[in-house]
N, C-alpha and C positions, 0 to 999 in steps of 0.2 A: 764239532759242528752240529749245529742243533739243523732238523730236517721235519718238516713237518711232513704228517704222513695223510695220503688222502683218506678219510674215512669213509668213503661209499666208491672202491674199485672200479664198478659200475658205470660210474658218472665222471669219467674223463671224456674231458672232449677236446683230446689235443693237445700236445704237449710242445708247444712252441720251438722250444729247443731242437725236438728228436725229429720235427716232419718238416721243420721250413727250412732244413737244411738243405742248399742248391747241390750239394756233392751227395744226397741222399739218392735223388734221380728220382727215377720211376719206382724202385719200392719205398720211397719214404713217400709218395703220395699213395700207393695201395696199401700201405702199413695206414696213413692216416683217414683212409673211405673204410677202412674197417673197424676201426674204430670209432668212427661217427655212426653207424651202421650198429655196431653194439649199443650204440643209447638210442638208437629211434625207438625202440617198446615205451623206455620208462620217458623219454618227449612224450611220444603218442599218450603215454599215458595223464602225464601233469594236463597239455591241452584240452584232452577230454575231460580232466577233471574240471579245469575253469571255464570251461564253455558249458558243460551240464551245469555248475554252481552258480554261473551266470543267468543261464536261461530261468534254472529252477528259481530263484529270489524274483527273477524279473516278471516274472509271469507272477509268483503271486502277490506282488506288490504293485504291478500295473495297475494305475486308478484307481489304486484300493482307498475307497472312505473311511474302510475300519479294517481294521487289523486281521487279516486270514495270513494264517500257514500252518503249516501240515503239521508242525511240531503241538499245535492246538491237542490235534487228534493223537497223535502220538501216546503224550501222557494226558489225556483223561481220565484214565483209570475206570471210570465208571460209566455207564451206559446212560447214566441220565445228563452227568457231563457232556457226553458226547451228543446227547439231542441237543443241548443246548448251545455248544459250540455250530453245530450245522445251523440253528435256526438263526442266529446271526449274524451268520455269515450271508444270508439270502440266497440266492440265484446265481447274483454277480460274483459271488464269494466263494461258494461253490465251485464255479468256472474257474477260476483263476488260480485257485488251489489246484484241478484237477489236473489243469495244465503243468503247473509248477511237478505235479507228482511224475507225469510224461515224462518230463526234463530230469527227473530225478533218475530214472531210469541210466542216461548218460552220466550223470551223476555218480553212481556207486558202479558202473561199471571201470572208472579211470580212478577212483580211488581206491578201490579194490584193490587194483594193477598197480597204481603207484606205491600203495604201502608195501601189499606183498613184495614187490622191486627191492623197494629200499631196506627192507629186513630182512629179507635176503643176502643182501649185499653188507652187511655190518658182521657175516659169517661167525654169528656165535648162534649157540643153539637157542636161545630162547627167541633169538633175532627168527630163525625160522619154523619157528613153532606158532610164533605171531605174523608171520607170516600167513598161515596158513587161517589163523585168527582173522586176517583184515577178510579173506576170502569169503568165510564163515559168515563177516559180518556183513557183505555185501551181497552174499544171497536170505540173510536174514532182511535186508533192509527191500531189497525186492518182494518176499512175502508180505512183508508189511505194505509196501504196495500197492497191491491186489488189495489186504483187507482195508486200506484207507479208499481206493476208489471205490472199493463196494459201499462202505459206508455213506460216502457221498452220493452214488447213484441210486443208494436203496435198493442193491439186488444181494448184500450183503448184514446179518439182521444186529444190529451196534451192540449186543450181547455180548460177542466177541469184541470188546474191547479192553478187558481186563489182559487180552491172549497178546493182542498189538503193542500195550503198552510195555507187559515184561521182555515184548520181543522186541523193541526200541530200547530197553533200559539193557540189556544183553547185546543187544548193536553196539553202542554206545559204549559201552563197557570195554569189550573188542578195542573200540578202534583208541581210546582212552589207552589202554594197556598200550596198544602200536605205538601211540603220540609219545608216551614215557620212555618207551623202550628207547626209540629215536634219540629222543633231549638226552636222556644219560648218554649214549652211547655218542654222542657229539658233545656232550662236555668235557669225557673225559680227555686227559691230558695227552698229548700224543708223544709218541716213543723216542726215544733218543737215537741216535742210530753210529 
């Protein structure tokens, strides 16, 4: 008999069989609140992540006549890129990036949490080494941040943009390595049993 096996322990939520059983009684529904109870972090965590990915597009794509987001600034690479990217953006463009970056905030903190979760839960070691990866990459993507709204407010001098882009292309890289880990580690074939 072939048994497919759950790849992420983590992420049961219920096992139909073993809790709706009426001869279970009262510990098959406190066997089944603890185990919905074990996935509220990595819930918490997916919602915060599409509620921040939502806000962050929405705001910088509200009314936009021309094209702003923060990925602009990201890789500019160069300091004179990057004047030129602000100066196109206007006023309005400015604004709506700045916001988008607020929301970004929300943003890598539930993606953070969900990667680290989920490579976690795939219990090999590289799985929690990248783990610790998504972490890395979500306090990278916060200092980035900081020097994307300085940039925009000008209390930040765009010199430093050669510093933002490699520390974008290293985010990125992070969460890259996560996202492969994952697809392998869900492709492979599951056990026999």
């Amino acid at each position: 008999m072939i048994r497919a096996r759950n790849r992420f322990p983590c992420c049961r939520i219920g096992n139909s069989r073993r809790y709706s059983d009426p001869a279970a009684g009262v510990a098959g529904k406190q066997r089944y609140k603890l185990s919905m109870l074990r996935n509220l972090p990595l819930l918490s965590a997916l919602v915060l992540t599409l509620i921040g990915f939502l806000l962050m597009v929405g705001f910088e794509q509200s009314g936009a006549d021309t094209y702003s987001s923060q990925l602009q600034l990201q890789f500019a690479w160069t300091a004179e890129r990057t004047r030129a990217v602000l100066a196109s953006w206007g006023e309005a463009g400015r604004d709506r990036v700045s916001n988008g970056i607020y929301a970004d905030y929300l943003f890598l903190i539930g993606y953070g949490a969900l990667l680290a979760q989920l490579l976690r839960a795939t219990r090999r070691e590289w799985g929690r080494r990248l783990a610790w990866g998504a972490l890395l990459a979500a306090g990278l993507d916060a200092m980035e941040n900081v020097f994307l709204l300085g940039f925009i407010q000008e209390t930040i001098d765009v010199r430093f943009t050669l510093l933002v882009s490699l520390i974008a292309s290293v985010k990125f890289g992070l969460i890259g390595a996560a996202l492969l880990h994952l697809g392998t580690h869900l492709a492979r074939p599951g056990k026999r049993a």
